[in-house]
C-alpha positions, 0 to 999 in steps of 0.5 A: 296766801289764806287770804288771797285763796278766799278772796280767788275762791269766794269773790265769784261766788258772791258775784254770782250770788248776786247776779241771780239774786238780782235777776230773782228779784227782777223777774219778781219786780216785772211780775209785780211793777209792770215792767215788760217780761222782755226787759227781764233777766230770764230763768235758765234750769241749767244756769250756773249761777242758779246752780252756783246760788243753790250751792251757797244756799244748801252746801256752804258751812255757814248760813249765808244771809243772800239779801246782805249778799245782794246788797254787796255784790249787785254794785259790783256787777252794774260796775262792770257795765256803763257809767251810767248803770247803777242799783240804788238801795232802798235807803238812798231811793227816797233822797235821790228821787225827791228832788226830781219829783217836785216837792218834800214834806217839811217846814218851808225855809231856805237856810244855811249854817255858815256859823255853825248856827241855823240862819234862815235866809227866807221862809216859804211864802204860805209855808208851814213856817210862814203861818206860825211866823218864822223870818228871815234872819232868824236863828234856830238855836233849838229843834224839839228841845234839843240845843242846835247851835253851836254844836257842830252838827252837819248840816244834813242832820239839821236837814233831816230834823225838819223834814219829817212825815206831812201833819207831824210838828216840829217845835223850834226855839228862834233867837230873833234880833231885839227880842232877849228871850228865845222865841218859841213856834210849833211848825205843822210840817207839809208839802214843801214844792220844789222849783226847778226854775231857780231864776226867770227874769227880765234881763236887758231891754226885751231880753229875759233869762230863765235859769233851769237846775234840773228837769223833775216832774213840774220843769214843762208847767214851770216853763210855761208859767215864767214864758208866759209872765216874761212876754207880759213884761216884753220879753221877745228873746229868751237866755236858757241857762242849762248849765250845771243841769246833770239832767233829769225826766226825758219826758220834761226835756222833751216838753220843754224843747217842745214850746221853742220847735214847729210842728213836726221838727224831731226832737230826739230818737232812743235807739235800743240793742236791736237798733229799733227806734222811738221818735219823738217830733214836736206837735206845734203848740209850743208858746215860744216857737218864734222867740230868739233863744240862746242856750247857755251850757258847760261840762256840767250841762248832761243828758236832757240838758243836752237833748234840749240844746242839741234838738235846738241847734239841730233845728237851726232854732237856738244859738247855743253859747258857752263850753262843750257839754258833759256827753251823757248819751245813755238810757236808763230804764228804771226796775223797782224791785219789791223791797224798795231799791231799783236798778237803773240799767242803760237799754239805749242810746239818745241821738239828736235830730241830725243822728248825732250820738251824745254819748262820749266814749268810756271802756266798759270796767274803767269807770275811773278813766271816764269820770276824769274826763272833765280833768283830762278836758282842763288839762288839755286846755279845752276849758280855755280854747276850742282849738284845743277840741278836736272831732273825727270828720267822721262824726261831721253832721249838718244840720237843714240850715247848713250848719256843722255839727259834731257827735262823738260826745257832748254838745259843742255850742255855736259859739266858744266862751273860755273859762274866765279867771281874769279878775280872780286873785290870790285875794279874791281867792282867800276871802271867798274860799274862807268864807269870809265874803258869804259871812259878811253877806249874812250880818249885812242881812241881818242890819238891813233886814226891814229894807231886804224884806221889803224887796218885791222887785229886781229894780227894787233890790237894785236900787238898794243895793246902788245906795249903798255906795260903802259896800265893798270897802267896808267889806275890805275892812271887815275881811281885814278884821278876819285875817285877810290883809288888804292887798290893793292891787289885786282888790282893784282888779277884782273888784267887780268881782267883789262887788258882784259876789256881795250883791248876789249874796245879799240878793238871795236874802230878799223873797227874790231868793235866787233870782236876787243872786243871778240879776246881780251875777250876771254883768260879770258873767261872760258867757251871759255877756256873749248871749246878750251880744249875740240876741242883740246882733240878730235883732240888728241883722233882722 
């Protein structure tokens, strides 16, 4: 009974601690960060949470540390909002804006700790490492005198031991093959960019395909660049992959639908509490504004990923293939306050050039219903039908070219491609998930490792790879050695599955890096499949 009393009595002091220490550092983050006084909570003399705040302050038996308070009680608060609403401390700002805003300071190498040792895949060309002589296929057994290998240290302390402040050094000990003794290097750390194109290719005859992870700070001048080197190669139609994008920058998803849409086509309007609208219409410089494109999405594609498909499919000037995108539809405006945290609070709606609202529906307070959507969508077989997928007449909408299109959530694409688990056996399943099928990639590496780093092209890595005629079954005796029988018919079924898994692998270990993976994933790919089938049809039909 004592504890349920406290809890009744304290928990909406704290909350309403928090509120007002919110709203306090709010009014003092407008004041100081240029944020609009009108989006800012606003004193009240006869509030009840100031007078509650004053209580606590003047009046309760202990002192109470209300910064510590805050921390607690302002996620409680924003969780009783939208989904999407949410204080980030200051402690997570750094890490959570880093990979949007298109670089970090640290050594210059792509790596993993598959055996709990630090192998790098492949060193930043003009990167810290890459001037002091670091290579692929090294180990890095010491970091600062310190031993790292073989030591079970997560791989997010190892992240956190490289990166450090630009100018600073870091001194590793390398374990490199054919040399007995550890090989020493100090690393000035710097800049290090981050792509958010992970992959820009030519794919199939004058099909090329752009891999896009994420809209930061360099996605527009990126998509530039790998339409511009795509057209010199003869590319005329475009695959753009967004799926597993969760988003990112407006700004950079508007720029980007920009290159693809003719002057004046709307590509989105934001709508706020008091339904005032901003526009935003392409200007007609766009690079790629006759190129036939397919946008490629999935339950992960959210937010600016589905304004890009949805501007497309709206404007009738891009097929979208794939699966029902993930339906985030909110706006969030993002208030600094002055000890480094921010509150990022939902102040619109998106809606796409035919009115569609992106956003699915959720209740306010029960965010554990609305992050099991995707489950409840599994469950209702609508990763495996469209007839599974369901829409109110009401939210019918057509677009200028007489097509049908739905709101209410997510981006339903032009043409449905179901989850593929064909060739996926209890075999396949056990190598993969055991890691067995990445570890064999890595020590393939390791003995071709001149070959692989003499890779410059995708033909190039093609050709290796086509040489090898032993891979696949080498790797079934290599997996047996590990504890994984050979189970023939379900090998036989999956083997092209297999073999395209070790391709990639073995694919991202070359300079090509992600581009190595996706050139060799892509032939047992099926929504890929359907979007080479679909450019290759529109090209007959015109």
């Amino acid at each position: 009974m004592y504890n349920n009393s406290i809890r009744t009595v304290v928990f909406p002091l704290l909350l309403a601690a928090g509120v007002v220490a919110g709203a306090a550092l709010g009014l003092y983050a407008g004041r100081h960060s240029g944020v609009p006084q009108a989006f800012l909570p606003q004193e009240r003399a006869d509030s009840k949470l100031l007078q509650t705040l004053s209580l606590i302050e003047n009046k309760y038996v202990d002192p109470v540390p209300m910064d510590s308070l805050a921390e607690h009680v302002i996620p409680l608060l924003v969780g009783e909002l939208d989904p999407h609403s949410v204080y980030i401390p200051a402690a997570e700002m750094a890490v959570m804006n880093e990979s949007l805003e298109g670089e970090f300071d640290g050594i210059g190498v792509v790596f993993n700790m598959a055996t709990d040792t630090v192998i790098v895949l492949n060193v930043i060309a003009q990167g810290p490492s890459d001037k002091v002589g670091v290579r692929a296929g090294d180990r890095i057994i010491e970091i600062d005198d310190s031993l790292v290998a073989g030591r079970k240290i997560p791989q997010n302390d190892i992240v956190r031991r490289l990166r450090g402040p630009r100018g600073t050094t870091v001194r590793l000990g390398l374990e490199r093959q054919r040399i007995p003794e550890l090989v020493e290097v100090e690393v000035v750390r710097g800049a290090i960019p981050i792509k958010s194109i992970e992959s820009a290719f030519r794919i199939e005859g004058s099909i090329g395909y752009i891999k896009l992870g994420q809209f930061a700070r360099t996605t527009a001048v990126e998509m530039r660049r790998a339409l511009a080197l795509l057209r010199a190669e003869g590319v005329d139609r475009l695959i753009f992959d967004l799926r597993g994008n969760a988003g990112g920058f407006l700004d950079q998803a508007i720029a980007v639908a920009n290159e693809f849409l003719h002057k004046g086509q709307l590509i989105v309007y934001t709508e706020d509490r008091n339904k005032e609208q901003l526009r935003e219409y392409a200007d007609g410089t766009g690079t790629a504004q006759e190129m036939e494109v397919a946008v490629l999405i999935d339950e992960g594609s959210a937010s600016s990923s589905e304004i890009l498909a949805g501007a497309l499919q709206d404007n009738d000037r891009g097929t979208i293939v794939g699966r029902r995108s993930f339906g985030k539809g909110l706006v969030q405006q993002q208030v600094p306050y002055p000890d480094g945290s921010a509150l990022r609070l939902t102040t619109a709606r998106y809606y796409t050039p035919t009115g569609r609202s992106i956003q699915k529906p959720y209740t306010i307070g029960r965010d554990a219903d609305y992050e099991e959507e995707l489950w409840n969508r599994y469950r209702n077989n609508e990763f495996f039908s469209a007839d599974s997928i369901r829409f109110a007449d009401s939210l019918r909408f057509v677009t200028p070219g007489g097509k049908v299109v739905y709101g209410g959530g997510g981006i339903m694409p032009d043409f449905f491609v179901p989850a593929d688990t064909t060739d996926v056996t209890d075999y396949f399943v056990e190598v993969a998930g055991r890691n067995i099928l990445y570890r064999y990639t890595i020590e393939y590496a390791d003995r071709h490792r001149d070959a692989l780093n003499a890779v410059e092209t995708v033909a190039q890595l093609k050709e290796l790879l086509d040489s090898d005629k032993t891979l696949v079954n080498n790797f079934i005796r290599y997996a047996a050695l590990k504890g994984v029988e050979p189970q023939y018919a379900e090998i036989a079924r999956s083997r092209r599955l297999i073999e395209a898994q070790l391709r990639a692998y073995i694919g991202r270990n070359t300079k090509l890096e992600d581009t190595g993976f996706y050139a060799n994933i892509y032939p047992v790919d099926k929504v890929i499949g359907r979007a080479i089938e679909i450019l290759n049809d529109k090209q007959t039909d015109d």
